[in-house]
N, C-alpha and C positions, 0 to 999 in steps of 0.2 A: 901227726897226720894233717895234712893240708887241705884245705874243704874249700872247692868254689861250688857254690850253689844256685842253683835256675829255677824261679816256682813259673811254671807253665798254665795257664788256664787259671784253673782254681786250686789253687796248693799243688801242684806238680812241680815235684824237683828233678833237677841234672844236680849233678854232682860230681866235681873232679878230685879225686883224692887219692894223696900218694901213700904207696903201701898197702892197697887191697890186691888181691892176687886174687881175678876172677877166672877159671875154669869154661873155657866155649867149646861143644862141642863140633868138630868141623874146620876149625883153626890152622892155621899153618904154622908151623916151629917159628916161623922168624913174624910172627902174628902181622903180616900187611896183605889179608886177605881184605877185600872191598877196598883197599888206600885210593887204588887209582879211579873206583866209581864217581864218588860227585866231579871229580876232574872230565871223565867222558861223557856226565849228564850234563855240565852248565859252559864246560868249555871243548866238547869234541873236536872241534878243528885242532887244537893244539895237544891233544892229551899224549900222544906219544912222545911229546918233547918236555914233559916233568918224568924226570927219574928220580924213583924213590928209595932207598934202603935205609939198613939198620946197620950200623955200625960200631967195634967196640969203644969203651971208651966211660971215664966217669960220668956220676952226678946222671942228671937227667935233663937233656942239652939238644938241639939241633943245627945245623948249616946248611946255608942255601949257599951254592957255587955256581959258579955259569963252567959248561965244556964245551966242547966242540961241535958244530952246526946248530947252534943259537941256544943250546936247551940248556935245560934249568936241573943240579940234581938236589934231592932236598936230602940230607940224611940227617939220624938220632938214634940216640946213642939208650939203647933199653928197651925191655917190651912193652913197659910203662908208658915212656916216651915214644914207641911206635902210635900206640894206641891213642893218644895226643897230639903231641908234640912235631908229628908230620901234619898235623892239619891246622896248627895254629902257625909253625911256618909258610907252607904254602899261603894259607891267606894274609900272612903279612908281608910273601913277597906280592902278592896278588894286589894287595892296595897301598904298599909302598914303594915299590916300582911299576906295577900296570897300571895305577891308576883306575881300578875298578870294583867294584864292591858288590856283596848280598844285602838286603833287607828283606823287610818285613814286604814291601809294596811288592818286590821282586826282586830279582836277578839282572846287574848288566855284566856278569862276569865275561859273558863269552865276545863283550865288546873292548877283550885287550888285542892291542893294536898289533899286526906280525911284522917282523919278527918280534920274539920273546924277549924284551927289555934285559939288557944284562943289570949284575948285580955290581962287577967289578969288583971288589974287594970282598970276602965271602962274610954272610953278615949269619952270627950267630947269635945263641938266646940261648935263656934256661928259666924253670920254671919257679916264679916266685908265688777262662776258661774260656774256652773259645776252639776248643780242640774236640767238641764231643760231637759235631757232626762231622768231622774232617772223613776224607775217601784216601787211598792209600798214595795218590800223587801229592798231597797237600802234606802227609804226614812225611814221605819224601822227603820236597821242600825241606820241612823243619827238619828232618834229621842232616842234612847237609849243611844249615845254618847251623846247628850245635853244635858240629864236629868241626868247623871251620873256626866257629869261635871259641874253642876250647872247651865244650862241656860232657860227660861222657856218660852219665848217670842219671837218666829221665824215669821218672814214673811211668811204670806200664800198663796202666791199666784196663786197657782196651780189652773186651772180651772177659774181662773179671764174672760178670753172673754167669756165664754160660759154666764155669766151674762150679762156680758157689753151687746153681741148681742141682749138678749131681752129687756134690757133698751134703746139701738140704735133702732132698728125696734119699739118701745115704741112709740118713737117721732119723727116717720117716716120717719127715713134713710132706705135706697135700702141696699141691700147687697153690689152691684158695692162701693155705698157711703163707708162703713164699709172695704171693700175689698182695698180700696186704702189708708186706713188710718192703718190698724194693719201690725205688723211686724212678721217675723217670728220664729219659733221657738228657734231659737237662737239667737234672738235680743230683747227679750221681755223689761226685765227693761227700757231700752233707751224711746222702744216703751209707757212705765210707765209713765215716766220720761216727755213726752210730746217734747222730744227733736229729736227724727225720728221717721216714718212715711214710709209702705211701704214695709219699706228695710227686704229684705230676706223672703216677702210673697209668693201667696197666702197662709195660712191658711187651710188645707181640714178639710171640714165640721166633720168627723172622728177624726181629731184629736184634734179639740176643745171639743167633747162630748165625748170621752178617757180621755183627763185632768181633766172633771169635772166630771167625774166618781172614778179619783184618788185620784180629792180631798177629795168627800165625805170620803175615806179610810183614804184620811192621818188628814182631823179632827180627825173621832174618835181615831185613836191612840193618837195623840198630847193631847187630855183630860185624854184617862187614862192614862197617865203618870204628868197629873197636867199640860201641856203646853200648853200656852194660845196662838192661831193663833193670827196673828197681821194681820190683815184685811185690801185687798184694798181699798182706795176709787174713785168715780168716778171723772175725771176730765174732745163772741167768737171773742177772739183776736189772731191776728197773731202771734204764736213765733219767736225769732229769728232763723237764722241760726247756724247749729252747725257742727264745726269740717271740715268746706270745704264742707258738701255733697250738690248738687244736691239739685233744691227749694221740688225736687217732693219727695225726702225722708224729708225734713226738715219741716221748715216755721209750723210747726206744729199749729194747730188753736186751741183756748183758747174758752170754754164756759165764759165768762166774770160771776162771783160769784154776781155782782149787778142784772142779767139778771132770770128774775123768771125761764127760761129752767135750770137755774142752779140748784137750790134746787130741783127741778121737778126730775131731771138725779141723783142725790144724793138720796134723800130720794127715790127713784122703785129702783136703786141701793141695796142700803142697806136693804129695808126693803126684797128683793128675795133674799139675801145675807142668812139672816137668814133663811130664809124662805127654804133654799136648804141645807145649815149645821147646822143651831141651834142656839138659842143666847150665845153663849160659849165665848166672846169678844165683847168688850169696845174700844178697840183700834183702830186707825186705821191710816196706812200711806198713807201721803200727803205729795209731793212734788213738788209746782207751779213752780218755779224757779230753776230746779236742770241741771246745767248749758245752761241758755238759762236766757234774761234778761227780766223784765216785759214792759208791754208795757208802763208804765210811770214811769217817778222815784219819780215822786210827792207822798208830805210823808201825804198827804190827802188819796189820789189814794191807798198808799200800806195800810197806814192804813184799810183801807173799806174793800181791798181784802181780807187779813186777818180775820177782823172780820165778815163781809157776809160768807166766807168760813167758819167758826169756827160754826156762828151763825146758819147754815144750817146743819151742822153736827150734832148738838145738837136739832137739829128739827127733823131729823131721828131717832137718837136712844140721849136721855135724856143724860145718863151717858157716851157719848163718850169723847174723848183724843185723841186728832190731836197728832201725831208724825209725827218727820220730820226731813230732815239730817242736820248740820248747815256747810255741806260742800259748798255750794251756798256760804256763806258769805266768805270763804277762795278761791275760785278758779275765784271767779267775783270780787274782791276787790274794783276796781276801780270802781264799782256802787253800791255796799254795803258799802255805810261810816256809821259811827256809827248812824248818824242821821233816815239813810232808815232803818237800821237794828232797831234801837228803835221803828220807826212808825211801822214796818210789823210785830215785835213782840207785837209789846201795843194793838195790833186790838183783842189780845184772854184776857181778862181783869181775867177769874178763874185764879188763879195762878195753881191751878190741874188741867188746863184744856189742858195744853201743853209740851209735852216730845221733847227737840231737844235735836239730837244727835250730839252733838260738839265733831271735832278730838282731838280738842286742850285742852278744857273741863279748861281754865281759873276760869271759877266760881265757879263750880263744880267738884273737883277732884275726877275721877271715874276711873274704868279699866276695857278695853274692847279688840274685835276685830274687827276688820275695812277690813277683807282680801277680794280680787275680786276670790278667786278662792280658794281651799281646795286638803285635798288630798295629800298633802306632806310636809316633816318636823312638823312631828308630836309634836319633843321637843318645839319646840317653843310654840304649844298651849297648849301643855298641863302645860307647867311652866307657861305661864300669869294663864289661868285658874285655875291651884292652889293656884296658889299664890293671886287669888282673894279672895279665903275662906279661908288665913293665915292670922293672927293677926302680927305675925313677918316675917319678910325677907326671903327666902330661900335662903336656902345655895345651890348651884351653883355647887358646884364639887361632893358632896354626893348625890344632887339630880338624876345628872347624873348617879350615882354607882347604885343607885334603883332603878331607869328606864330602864336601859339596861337591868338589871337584871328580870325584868318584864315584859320584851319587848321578851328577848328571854330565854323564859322560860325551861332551859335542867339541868340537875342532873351536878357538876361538871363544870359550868360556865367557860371556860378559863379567864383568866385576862387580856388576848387580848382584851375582846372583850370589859370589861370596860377601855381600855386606850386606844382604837380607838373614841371611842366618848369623853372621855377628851381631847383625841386631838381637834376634831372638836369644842369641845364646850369653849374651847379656843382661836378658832383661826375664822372656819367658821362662827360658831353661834355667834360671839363677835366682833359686828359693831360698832364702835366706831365712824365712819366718819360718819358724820350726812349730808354730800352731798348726802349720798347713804341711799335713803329715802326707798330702796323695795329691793326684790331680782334679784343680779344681771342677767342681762339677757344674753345671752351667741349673739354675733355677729354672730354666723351661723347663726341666726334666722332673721338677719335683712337682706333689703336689701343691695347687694354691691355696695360698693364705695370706693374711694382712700382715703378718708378719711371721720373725723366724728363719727365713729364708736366707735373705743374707748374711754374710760378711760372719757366716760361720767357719768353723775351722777344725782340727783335728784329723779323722780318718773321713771323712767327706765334706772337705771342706767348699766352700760358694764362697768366699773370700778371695776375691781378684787379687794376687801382691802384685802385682803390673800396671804400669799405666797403659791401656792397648792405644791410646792416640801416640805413644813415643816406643812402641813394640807392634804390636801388630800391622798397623796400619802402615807404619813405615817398610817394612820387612816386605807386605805385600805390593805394597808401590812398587819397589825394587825389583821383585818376580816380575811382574809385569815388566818395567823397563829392561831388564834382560831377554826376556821371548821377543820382545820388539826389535831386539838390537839382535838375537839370533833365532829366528823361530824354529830353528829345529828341537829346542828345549818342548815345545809341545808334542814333539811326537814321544817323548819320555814320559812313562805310566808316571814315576817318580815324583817328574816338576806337575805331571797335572795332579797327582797327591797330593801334593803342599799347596799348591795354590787354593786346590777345594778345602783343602783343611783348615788352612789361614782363613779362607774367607766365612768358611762355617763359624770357629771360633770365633770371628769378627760378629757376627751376628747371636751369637749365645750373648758372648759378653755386652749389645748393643739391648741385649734386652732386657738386660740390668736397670739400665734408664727408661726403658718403658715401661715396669714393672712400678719404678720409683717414682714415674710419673701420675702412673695410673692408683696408687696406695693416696698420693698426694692430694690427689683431685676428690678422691673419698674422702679422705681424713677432713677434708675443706668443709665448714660449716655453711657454706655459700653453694656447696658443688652437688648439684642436680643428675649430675651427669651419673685263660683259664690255664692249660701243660705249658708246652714250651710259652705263650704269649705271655702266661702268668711270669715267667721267667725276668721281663723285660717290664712287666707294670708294676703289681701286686703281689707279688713275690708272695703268695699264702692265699688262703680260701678269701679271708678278706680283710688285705691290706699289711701283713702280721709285718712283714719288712718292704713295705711300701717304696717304690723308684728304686731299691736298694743296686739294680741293675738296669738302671735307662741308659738310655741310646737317644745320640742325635740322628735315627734314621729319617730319611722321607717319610715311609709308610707312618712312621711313629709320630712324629710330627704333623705330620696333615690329618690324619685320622684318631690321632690321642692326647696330644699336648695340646694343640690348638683348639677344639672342640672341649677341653677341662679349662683351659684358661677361661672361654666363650661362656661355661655354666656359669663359672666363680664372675668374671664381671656383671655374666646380665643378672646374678645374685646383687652385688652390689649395687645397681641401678636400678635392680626391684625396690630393696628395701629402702633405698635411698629414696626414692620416689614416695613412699609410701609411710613413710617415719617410722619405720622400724629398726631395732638397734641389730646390730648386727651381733648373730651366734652362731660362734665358731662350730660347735658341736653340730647345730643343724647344716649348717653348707659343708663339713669336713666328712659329715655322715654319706652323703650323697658321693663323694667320690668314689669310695669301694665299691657302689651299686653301679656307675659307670664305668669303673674297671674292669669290676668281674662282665659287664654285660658288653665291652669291650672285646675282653678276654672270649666269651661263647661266641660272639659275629665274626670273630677274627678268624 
């Protein structure tokens, strides 16, 4: 089985894999029901002149030909390949001959030039959070970007509690009971995850029967486009604690899988699952243990859990596929030995009967995306993703040259504007330091202190690997001398993306040296001198996973970073003033209290 994988948001995956035979009800026999949509959403002037079919023929393959009156036909060969493999040609004739691309910033697809670029030789292939307030045109969007870039398997889980509730009130929970167990809007996965509880509730009754009125919308597009939902499932032992919070958000409680409420809560689960979108999915994500430890380590114990859970799964719907993340066995190590991990996976005995997604992916070499969040630095995904449906390497420097160039789509291209991104994509985009496992985060963001802050590393790392006076700085010169030499680049959302972005980061990173000047001037013996908001500060009632989610926004920045920096210096110039030594614990303690009183103004 083949696995390209996509984490969306916060732990949301796509998933492309060959050999699953998913059931849609609504389907057409030769399954290119929805094919031709995102074509008449982002390119309607042209949509009549791609012709698509399915054609016989081995392996799982497509071809783009040119016919007669300029059009284009794309065919592939399988249902498999339908449901793919027409969307990953069309978008590579789309940016290998039109010269035009999707992102994250937007769309300039519908700016290919007419007539329709021929192919001439017919070119074939073959197959080698930030989404929890989205409205049903933004989820759109994203589903035409994963179908173009090959991915066909997304997490569905829009409208998840509006089930849950009637499976709860099922088996005679209160609303109070339900009401102190779901999180809110912006804490959902966690709340998935069975690792908090609570946090960032109530829930209004509104806007649980909003989500599952969106979901109903974002199934049906996710089929016609061939994308298969990856379906919740429902998950009485006491969790651990996680991450420092409070028992009343944590301690999370476990329906125990040996306990017949168990199957009972699964199977009304799933079977109103269908029963409200359709049977259009097989799959479905479970996650007992996603950082939080079981209640026994006995390899009896995990065995049973596993296979009760699996066996129960398969009592609701026959042809179901537990997925699950195998980031549990990387971040809990020291109770995941090989041994636990053998028994908890030996309990699913089909060998087809379980997809884990492993980061590391030892057994199984695969390639995927793993991101908590979307929305920027587009190159990067779109080079893994292509290079998922490349048989050979891509080259790295020419890639760049036709990305930019399809990025910002104007007559007379300056050459600025491709030697600003080789700059980046030499210097920025080219992490070598495998300490700096994410992107770096810029220290405005954190809270202050004398030190600590920088030149950290790992999964949040503040460790520049870049020089920005021979990367940034230069890159952004360049933008500039290109809008000069063609200003039509500024009427492109795109070029003014990067240039704000460039220059935002320019200033993160610039504040590095004021941070190091300002520490310097102290250290001198001479020198005199709440819900969603909690989401983005204080991640906890107070501070439990502090910045864990900052943002270089305006509002954040003029009203939260700049006013915390403001305490902590006129801290430092108090005591300075005054000969007092400085104490971390008393200035550190004060920031939760401006957080959280942040968090209520806000």
């Amino acid at each position: 089985m083949k696995v390209l994988s996509l984490v969306l948001s916060t732990f949301v995956y796509t998933v492309v894999s060959d050999g699953l035979s998913i059931s849609r009800r609504g389907a057409s026999a030769d399954g290119l029901d929805g094919v031709k949509n995102p074509v008449k959403r982002k390119i309607p002037s042209h949509a009549d002149l791609f012709i698509f079919e399915k054609t016989n023929g081995t392996g799982d393959a497509f071809t783009i030909s040119d016919i007669k009156k300029r059009a284009i036909k794309v065919q592939c060969t399988t249902i498999n390949a339908c449901s793919r493999r027409i969307f990953t040609s069309y978008y590579r004739y789309l940016t290998q001959y039109g010269g035009v691309d999707i992102s994250w910033t937007g769309s300039n697809l519908h700016l290919i030039s007419p007539p329709l670029p021929q192919v001439g030789k017919s070119l074939k292939g073959e197959s080698i959070l930030t989404t929890a307030f989205y409205h049903f045109d933004q989820w759109s969007d994203l589903f035409d970007w994963m179908a173009l870039k090959g991915t066909n398997l997304p997490l569905s889980w829009v409208g998840y509690k509006y089930i849950l509730l009637q499976v709860f009130h099922e088996v005679g929970l209160t609303d109070s009971d339900i009401s102190d167990f779901l999180s809110g809007p912006a804490f959902p996965a966690w709340n998935h995850f069975g690792i908090q509880g609570s946090w960032g509730g109530a829930l209004p009754e509104q806007w649980i029967n909003d989500q599952f009125a969106l979901q109903k919308q974002t199934i049906q597009g996710m089929v016609e486009l061939r994308i298969t939902p990856l379906y919740p499932n429902a998950s009485i032992v006491t969790g651990s604690q996680w991450s420092g919070f409070p028992t009343n958000f944590t301690h999370d409680q476990f329906v125990d899988p040996f306990n017949p409420l168990f199957s009972q809560i699964q199977t009304s689960f799933i079977k109103k699952q269908k029963q409200a979108y359709g049977d259009v999915s097989h799959i479905y994500t479970l996650d007992r243990y996603n950082e939080n430890e079981p209640f026994s380590g006995d390899l009896g114990y995990l065995r049973n859990v596993s296979s009760h859970t699996f066996n129960s799964l398969r009592v609701a719907d026959p042809k179901a596929i537990w997925m699950a993340q195998g980031w549990l066995f990387l971040s809990d190590s020291g109770f995941w030995n090989l041994d636990r991990i053998s028994a908890y996976l030996g309990g699913v005995t089909d060998p087809d009967g379980m997809i884990i997604l492993n980061l590391y992916s030892e057994a199984q070499l695969q390639c995927g995306l793993t991101m908590e969040g979307q929305e920027g630095n587009d190159i990067g995904y779109d080079i893994l993703l292509d290079q998922a449906w490349s048989s050979t390497p891509i080259e790295i420097p020419s890639y760049i040259a036709s990305w930019v160039a399809r990025r910002y789509v104007v007559k007379n291209l300056p050459n600025e504007a491709k030697q600003a991104w080789a700059v980046l994509g030499a210097t920025v985009y080219n992490n070598s330091d495998t300490n700096n496992q994410a992107t770096v985060k810029s220290i405005l963001e954190l809270a202050p202190a004398i030190s600590g802050l920088t030149g950290q590393g790992w999964h949040h790392p503040t460790k520049i690997f870049y020089d920005t006076n021979s990367s940034i700085v230069p890159a952004l010169n360049l933008l500039f001398q290109a809008s000069n030499k063609n200003p039509l680049l500024l009427n492109f959302p795109e070029f003014a993306h990067d240039v704000v972005d460039l220059s935002r980061q320019l200033l993160a990173n610039r504040f590095v040296d004021v941070y190091d000047a300002l520490i310097a001037i102290y250290s001198s013996p001479n020198s005199t001198s709440p819900d969603i908001t909690s989401a983005i500060t204080l991640w906890g009632p107070t501070g439990q996973i502090n910045d864990y989610a900052s943002k270089q926004w305006t509002g954040l920045v003029e009203t939260y970073y700049l006013p915390r920096w403001q305490l902590f210096t006129n801290y430092l110039a108090d005591i300075k003033k005054n000969g007092i030594a400085y104490n971390a614990t008393a200035i550190s303690g004060q920031m939760p209290n401006f957080g959280g009183e942040w968090d209520l103004r806000v």
